[in-house]
py3Dmol code that shows the C-alpha trace and the ligand (Angstrom):
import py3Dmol

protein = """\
ATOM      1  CA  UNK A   1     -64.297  48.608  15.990  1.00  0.00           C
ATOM      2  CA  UNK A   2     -68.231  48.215  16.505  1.00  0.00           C
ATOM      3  CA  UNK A   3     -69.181  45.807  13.827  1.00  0.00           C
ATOM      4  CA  UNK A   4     -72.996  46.529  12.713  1.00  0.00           C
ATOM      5  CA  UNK A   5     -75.125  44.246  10.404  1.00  0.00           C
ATOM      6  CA  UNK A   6     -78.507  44.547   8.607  1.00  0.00           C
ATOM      7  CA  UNK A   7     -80.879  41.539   8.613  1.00  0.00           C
ATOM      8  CA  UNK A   8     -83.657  40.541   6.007  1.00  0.00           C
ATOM      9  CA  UNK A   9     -86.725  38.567   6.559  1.00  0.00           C
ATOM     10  CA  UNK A  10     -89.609  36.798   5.373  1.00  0.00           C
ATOM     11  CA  UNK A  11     -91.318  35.200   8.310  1.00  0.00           C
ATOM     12  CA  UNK A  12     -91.322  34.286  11.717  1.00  0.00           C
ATOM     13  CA  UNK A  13     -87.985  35.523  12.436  1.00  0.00           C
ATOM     14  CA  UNK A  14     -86.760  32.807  15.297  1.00  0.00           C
ATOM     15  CA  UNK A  15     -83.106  32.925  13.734  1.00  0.00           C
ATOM     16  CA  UNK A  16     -83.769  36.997  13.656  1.00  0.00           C
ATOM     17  CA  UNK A  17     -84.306  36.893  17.584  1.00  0.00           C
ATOM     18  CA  UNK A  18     -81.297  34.254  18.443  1.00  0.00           C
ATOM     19  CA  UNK A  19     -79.203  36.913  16.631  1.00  0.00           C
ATOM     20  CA  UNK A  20     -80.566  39.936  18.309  1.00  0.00           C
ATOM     21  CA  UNK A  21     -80.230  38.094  22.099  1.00  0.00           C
ATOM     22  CA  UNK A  22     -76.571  36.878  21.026  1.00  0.00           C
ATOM     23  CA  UNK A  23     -75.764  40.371  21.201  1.00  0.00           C
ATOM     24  CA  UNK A  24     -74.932  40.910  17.633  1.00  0.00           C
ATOM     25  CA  UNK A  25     -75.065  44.480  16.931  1.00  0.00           C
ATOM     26  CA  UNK A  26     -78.533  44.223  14.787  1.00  0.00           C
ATOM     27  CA  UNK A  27     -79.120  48.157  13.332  1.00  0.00           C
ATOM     28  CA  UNK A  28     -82.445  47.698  11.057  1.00  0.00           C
ATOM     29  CA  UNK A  29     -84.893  44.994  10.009  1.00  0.00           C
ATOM     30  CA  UNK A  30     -86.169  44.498   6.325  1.00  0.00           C
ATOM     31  CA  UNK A  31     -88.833  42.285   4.784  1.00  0.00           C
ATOM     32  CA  UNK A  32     -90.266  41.624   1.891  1.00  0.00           C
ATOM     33  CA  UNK A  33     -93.752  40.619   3.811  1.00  0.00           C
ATOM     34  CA  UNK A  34     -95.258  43.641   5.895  1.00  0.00           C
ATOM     35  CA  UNK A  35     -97.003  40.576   8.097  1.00  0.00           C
ATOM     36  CA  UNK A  36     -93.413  38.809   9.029  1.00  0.00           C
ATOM     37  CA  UNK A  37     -93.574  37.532  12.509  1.00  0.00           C
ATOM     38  CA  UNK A  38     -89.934  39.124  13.107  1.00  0.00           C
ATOM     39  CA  UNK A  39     -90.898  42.641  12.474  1.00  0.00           C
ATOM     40  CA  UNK A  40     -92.544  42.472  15.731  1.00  0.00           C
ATOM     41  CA  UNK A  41     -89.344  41.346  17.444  1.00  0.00           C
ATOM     42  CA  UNK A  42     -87.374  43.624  15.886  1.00  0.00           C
ATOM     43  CA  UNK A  43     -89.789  46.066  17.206  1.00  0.00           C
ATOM     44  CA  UNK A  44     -89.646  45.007  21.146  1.00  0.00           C
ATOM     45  CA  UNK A  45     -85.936  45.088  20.836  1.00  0.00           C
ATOM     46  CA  UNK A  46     -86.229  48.410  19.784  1.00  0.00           C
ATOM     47  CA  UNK A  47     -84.527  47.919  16.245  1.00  0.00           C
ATOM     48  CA  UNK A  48     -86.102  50.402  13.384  1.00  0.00           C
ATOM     49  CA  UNK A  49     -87.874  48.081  10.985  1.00  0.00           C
ATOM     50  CA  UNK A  50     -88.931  48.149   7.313  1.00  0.00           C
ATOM     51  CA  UNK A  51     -90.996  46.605   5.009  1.00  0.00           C
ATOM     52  CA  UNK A  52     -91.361  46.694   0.737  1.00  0.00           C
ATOM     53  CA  UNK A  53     -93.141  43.868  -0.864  1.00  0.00           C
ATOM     54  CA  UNK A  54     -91.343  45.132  -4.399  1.00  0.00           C
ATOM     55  CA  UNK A  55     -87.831  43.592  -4.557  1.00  0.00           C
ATOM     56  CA  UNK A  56     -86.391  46.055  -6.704  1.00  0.00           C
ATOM     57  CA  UNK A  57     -87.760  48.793  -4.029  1.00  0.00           C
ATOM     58  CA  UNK A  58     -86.614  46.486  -1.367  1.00  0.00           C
ATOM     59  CA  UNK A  59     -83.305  46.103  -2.638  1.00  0.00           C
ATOM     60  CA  UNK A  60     -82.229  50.561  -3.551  1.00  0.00           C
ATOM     61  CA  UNK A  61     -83.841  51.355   0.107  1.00  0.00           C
ATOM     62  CA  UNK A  62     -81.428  48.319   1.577  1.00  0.00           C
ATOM     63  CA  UNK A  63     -78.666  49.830  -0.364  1.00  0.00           C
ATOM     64  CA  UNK A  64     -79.166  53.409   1.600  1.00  0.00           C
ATOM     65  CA  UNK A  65     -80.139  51.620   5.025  1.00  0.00           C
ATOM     66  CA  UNK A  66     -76.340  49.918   4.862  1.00  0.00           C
ATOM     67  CA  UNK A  67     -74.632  53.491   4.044  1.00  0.00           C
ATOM     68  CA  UNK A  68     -77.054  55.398   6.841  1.00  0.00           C
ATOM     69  CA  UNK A  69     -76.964  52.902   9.613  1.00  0.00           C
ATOM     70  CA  UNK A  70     -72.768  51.963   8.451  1.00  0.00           C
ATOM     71  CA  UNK A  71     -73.693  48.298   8.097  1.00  0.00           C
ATOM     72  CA  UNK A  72     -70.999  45.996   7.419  1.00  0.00           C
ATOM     73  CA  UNK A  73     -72.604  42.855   7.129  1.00  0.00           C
ATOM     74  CA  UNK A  74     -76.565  42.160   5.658  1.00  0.00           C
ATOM     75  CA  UNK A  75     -77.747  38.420   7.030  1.00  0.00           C
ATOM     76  CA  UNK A  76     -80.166  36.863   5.611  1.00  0.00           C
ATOM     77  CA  UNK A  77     -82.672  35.215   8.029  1.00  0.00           C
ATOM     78  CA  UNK A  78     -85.485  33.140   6.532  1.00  0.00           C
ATOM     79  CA  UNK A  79     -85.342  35.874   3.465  1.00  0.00           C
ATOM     80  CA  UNK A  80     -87.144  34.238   0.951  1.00  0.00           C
ATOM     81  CA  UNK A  81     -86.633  36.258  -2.263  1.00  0.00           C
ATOM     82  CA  UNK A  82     -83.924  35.623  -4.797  1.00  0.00           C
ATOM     83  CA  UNK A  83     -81.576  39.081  -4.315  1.00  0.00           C
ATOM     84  CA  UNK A  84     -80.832  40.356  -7.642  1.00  0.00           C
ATOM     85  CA  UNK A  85     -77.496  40.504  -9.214  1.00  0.00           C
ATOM     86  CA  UNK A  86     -77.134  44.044 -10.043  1.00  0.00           C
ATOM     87  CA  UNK A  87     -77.765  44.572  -5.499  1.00  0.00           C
ATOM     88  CA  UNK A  88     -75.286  41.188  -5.405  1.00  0.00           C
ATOM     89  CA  UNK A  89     -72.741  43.097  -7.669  1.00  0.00           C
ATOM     90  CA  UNK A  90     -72.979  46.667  -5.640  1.00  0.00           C
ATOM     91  CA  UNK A  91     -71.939  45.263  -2.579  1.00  0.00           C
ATOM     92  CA  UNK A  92     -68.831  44.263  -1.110  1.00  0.00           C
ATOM     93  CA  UNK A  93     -67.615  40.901  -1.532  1.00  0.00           C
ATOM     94  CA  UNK A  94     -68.534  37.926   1.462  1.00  0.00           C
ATOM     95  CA  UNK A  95     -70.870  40.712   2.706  1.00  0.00           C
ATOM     96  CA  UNK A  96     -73.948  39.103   2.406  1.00  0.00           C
ATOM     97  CA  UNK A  97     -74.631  35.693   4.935  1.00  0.00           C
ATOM     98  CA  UNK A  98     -77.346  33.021   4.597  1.00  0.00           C
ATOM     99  CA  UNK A  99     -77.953  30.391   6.256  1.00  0.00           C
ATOM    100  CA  UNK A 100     -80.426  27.262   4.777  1.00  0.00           C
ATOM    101  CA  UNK A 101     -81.851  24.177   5.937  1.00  0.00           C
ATOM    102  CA  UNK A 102     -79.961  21.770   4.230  1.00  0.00           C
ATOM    103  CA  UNK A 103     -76.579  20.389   3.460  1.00  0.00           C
ATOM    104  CA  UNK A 104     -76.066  22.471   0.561  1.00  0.00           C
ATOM    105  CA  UNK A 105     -75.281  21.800  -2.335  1.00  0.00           C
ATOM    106  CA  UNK A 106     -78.036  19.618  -1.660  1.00  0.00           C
ATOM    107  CA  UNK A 107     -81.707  20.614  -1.768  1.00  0.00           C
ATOM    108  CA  UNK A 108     -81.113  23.848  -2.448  1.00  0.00           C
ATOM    109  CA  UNK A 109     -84.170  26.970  -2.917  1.00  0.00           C
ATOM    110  CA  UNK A 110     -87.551  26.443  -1.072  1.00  0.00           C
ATOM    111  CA  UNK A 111     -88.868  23.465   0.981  1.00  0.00           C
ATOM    112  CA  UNK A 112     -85.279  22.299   1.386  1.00  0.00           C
ATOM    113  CA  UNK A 113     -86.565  19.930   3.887  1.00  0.00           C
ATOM    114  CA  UNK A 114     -89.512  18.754   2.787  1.00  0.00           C
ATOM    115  CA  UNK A 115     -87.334  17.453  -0.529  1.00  0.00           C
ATOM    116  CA  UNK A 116     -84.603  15.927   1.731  1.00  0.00           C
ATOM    117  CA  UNK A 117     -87.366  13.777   3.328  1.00  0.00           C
ATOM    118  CA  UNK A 118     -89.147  12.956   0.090  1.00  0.00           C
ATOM    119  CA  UNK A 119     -85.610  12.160  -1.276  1.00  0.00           C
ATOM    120  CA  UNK A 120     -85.116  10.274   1.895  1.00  0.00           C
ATOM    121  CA  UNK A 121     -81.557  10.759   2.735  1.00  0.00           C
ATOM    122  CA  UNK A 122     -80.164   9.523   6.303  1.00  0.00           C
ATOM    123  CA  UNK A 123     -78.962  12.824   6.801  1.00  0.00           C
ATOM    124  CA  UNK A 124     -79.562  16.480   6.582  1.00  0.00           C
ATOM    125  CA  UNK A 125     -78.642  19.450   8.155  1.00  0.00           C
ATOM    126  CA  UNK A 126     -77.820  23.279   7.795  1.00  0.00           C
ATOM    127  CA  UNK A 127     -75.704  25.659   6.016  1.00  0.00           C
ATOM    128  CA  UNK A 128     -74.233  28.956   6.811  1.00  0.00           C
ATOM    129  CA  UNK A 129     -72.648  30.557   2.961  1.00  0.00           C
ATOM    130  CA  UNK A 130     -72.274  33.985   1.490  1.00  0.00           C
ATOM    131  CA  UNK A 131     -74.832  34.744  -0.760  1.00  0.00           C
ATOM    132  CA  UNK A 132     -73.260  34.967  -4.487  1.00  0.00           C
ATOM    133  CA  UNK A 133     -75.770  35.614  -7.867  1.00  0.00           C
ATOM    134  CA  UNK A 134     -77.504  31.920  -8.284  1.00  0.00           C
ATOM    135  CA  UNK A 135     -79.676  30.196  -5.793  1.00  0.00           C
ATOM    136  CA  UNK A 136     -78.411  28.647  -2.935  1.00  0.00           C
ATOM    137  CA  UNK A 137     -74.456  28.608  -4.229  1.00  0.00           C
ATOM    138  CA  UNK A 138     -71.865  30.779  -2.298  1.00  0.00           C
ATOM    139  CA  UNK A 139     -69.047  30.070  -0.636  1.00  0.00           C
ATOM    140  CA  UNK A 140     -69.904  27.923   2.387  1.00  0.00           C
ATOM    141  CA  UNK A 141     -68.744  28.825   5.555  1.00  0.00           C
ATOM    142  CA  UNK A 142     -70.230  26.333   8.244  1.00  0.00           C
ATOM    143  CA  UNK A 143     -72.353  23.101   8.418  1.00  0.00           C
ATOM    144  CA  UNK A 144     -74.147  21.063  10.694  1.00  0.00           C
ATOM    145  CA  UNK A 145     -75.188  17.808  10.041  1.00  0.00           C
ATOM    146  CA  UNK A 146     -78.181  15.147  12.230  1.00  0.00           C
ATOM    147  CA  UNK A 147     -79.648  12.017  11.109  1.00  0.00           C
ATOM    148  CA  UNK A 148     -82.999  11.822  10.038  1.00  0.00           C
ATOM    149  CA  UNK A 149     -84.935   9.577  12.496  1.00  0.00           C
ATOM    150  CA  UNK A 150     -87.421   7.099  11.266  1.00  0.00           C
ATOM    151  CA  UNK A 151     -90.789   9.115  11.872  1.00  0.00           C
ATOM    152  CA  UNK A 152     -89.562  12.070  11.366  1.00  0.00           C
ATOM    153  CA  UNK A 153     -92.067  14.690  10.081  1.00  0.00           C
ATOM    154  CA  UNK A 154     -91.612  17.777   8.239  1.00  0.00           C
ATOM    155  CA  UNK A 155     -92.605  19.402  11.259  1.00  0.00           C
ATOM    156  CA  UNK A 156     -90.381  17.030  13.866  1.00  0.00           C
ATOM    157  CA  UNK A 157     -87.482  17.943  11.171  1.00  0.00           C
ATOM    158  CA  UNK A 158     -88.062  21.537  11.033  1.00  0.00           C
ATOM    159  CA  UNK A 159     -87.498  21.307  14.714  1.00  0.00           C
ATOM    160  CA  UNK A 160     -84.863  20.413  15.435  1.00  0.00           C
ATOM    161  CA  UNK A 161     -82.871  22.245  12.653  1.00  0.00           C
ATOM    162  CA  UNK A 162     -84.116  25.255  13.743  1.00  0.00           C
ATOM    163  CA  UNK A 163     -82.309  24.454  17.348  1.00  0.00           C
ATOM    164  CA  UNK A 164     -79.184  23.941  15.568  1.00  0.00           C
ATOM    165  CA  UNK A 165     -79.424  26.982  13.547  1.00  0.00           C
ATOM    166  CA  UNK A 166     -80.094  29.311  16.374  1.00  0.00           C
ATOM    167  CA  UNK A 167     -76.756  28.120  17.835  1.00  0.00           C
ATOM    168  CA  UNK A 168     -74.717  27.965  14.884  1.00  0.00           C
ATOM    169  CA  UNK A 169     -75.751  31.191  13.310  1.00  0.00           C
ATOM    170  CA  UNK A 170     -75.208  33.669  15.606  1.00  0.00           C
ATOM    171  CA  UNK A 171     -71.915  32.220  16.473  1.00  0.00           C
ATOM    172  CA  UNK A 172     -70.853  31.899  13.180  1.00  0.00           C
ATOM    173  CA  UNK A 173     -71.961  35.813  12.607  1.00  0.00           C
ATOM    174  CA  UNK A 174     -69.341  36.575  15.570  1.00  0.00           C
ATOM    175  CA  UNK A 175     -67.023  34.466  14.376  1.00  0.00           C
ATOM    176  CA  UNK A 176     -67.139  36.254  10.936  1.00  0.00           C
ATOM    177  CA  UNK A 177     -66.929  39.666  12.789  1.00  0.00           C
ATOM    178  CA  UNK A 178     -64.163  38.932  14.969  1.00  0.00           C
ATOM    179  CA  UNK A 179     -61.853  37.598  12.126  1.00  0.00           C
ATOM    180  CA  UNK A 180     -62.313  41.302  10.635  1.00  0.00           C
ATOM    181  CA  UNK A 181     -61.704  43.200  13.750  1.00  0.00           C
TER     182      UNK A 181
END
"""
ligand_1 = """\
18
GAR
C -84.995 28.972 8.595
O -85.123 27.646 8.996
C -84.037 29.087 7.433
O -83.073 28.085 7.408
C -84.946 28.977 6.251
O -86.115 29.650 6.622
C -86.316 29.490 8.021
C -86.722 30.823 8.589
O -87.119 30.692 9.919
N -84.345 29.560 5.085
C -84.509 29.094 3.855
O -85.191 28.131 3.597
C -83.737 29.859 2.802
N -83.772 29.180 1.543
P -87.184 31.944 10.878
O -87.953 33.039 10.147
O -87.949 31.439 12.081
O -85.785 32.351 11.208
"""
view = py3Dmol.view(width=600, height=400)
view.addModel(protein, "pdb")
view.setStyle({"model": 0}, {"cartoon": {"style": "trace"}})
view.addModel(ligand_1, "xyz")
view.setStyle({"model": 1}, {"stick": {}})
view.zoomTo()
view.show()
């Protein structure tokens, strides 16, 4: 069995292109921002791409992308909108996947790790969870945890979380896939 997903972005779309080159079968591209970096990737892989800045738009064309392109999973890559909970409710349950840059339930919603610095824990890291109705809350799947160096910058930070996530998230993704197969 072929197992396809849909992705959503907002921006620059680095996790977007570690899942494409993992080989995950990636069928169409949404964002919420018609100027998101990973639109163009999509677009050199070849993958048919989208874009509505209205959620509720965004959310009833997703809903016929998943039936037309027989999606079975929709990941959520650097989508930063808040998915509604009438779209949460109308799809099948633990088919939805995000992944965020903290140790949730820690720091959860936008500029995760700016607040973990400000905060100044020792330690942050990333999540992988299904997406449920509130912010930031679904089941979690997989984490990944570093230590937060002593000059570390937002920037520095953002780094190196990003290399962890482009590991972890596609192979989490497969794992997901092949434990449904
Ligand atoms: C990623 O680091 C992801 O963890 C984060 O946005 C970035 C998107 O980068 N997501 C969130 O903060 C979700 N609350 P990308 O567009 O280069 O993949």
């Amino acid at each position: 069995m072929v197992y396809n997903v849909g992705v959503l972005i907002s921006g620059s779309g680095s996790n977007l292109n570690a899942i494409i080159r993992s080989g995950i079968n990636v069928k169409f591209v949404v964002s919420n921002n018609h100027n998101a970096g990973g639109l163009c990737i999509a677009k050199k892989a070849n993958i048919p791409v989208y874009s509505w800045e209205s959620l509720s738009k965004l959310e009833s064309e997703v809903s016929k992308l998943i039936l037309k392109y027989n999606t079975d999973l929709l990941i959520l890559a650097g989508f930063m909108r808040l998915l509604s909970s009438n779209f949460i409710q109308s799809m099948p349950k633990l088919s939805i996947i995000n992944i965020h840059p903290s140790l949730l339930p820690a720091f959860k919603g936008a500029n995760a790790i700016e607040q973990a610095l400000k905060y100044g824990v020792k330690y942050t890291g990333v999540t992988i969870h299904y997406v449920d109705e509130g912010m930031d809350s679904g089941l979690i799947i997989d984490q990944a945890t570093i230590k937060i160096e002593e000059s570390e910058t937002i920037i520095s930070l953002q780094k190196r979380l990003q290399k962890i996530e482009h590991k972890l998230y596609p192979s989490t993704i497969k794992r997901i896939i092949d434990s449904r197969k």
